[in-house]
MIDOSE-1310 file (N, C-alpha, C; in nm, 2 decimals, decimal comma, always signed):
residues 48
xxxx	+8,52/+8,92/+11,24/+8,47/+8,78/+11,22/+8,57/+8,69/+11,29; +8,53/+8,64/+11,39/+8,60/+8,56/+11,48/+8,55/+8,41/+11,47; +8,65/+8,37/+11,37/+8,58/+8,16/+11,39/+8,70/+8,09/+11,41; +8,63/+7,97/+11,42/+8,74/+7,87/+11,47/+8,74/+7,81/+11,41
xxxx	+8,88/+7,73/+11,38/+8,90/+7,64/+11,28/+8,81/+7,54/+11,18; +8,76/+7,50/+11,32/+8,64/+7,39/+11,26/+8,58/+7,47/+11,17; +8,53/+7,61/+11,26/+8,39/+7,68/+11,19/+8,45/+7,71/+11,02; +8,58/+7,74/+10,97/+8,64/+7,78/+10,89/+8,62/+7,65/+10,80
xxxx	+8,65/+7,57/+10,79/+8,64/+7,41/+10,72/+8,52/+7,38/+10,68; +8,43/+7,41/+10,78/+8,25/+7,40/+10,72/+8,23/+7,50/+10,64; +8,28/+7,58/+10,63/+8,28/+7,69/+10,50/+8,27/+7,68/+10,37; +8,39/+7,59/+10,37/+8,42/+7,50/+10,27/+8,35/+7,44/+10,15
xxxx	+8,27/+7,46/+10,07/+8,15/+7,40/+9,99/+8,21/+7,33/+9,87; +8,10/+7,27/+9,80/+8,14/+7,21/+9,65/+8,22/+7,33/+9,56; +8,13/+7,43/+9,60/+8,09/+7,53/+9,53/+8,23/+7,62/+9,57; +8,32/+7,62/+9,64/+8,43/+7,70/+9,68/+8,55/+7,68/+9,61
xxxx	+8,59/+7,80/+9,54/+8,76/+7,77/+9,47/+8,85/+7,88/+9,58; +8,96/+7,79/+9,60/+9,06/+7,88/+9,72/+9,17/+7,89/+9,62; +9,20/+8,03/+9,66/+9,31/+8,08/+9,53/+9,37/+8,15/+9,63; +9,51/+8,15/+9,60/+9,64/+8,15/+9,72/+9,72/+8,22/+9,63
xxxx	+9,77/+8,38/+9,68/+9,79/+8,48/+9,60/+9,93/+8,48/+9,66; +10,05/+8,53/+9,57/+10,22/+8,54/+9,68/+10,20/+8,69/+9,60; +10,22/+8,82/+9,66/+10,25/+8,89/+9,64/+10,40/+8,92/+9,66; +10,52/+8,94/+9,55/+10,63/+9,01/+9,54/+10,64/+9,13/+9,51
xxxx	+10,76/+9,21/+9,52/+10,82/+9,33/+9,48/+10,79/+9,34/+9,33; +10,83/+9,23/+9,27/+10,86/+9,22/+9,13/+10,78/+9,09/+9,03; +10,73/+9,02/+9,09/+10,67/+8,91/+9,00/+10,58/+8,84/+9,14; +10,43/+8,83/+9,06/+10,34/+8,80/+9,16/+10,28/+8,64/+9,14
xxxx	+10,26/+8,51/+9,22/+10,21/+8,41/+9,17/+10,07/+8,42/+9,22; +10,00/+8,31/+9,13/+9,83/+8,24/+9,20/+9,81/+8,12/+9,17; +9,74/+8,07/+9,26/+9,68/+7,87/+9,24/+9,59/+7,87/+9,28; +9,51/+7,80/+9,19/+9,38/+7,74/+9,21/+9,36/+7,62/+9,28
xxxx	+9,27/+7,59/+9,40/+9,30/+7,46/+9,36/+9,10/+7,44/+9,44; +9,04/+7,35/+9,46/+8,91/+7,26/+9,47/+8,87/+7,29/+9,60; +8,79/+7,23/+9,65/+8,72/+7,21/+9,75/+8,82/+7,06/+9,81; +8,89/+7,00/+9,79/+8,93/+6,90/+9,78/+9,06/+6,90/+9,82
xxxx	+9,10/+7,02/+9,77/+9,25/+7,06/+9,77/+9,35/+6,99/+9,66; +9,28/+6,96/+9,55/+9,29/+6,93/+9,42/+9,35/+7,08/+9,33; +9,44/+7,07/+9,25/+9,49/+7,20/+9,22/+9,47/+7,20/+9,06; +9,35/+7,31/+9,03/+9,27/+7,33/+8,88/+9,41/+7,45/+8,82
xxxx	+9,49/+7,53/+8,85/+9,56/+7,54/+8,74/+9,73/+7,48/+8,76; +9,80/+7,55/+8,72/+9,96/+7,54/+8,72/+9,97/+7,69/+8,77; +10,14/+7,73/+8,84/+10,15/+7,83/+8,88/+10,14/+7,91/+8,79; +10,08/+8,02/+8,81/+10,08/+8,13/+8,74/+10,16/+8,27/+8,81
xxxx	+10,20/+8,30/+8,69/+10,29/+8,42/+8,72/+10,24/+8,61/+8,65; +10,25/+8,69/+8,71/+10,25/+8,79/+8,63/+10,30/+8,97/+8,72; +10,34/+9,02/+8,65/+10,40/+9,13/+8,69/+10,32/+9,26/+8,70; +10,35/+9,39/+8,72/+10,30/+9,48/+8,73/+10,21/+9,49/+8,63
């Protein structure tokens, strides 16, 4: 799937939560955040 930026942004809906995952060795984070880029939790943390 080959898109271009634009095409990626129209993607975008009301209806869309983007959750941004950091995978570590040892302790893993995730964030929620809107369609808006409004952030629905606090960092969350959790391990194996």
């Amino acid at each position: 799937m080959n898109y271009t930026q634009n095409e990626k942004i129209e993607q975008v809906t009301d209806l869309t939560l983007v959750v941004g995952v950091d995978i570590g060795s040892q302790l893993h984070y995730a964030r929620a955040f809107d369609n808006r880029g409004c952030e629905l939790t606090k960092r969350v943390f959790f391990s194996k």
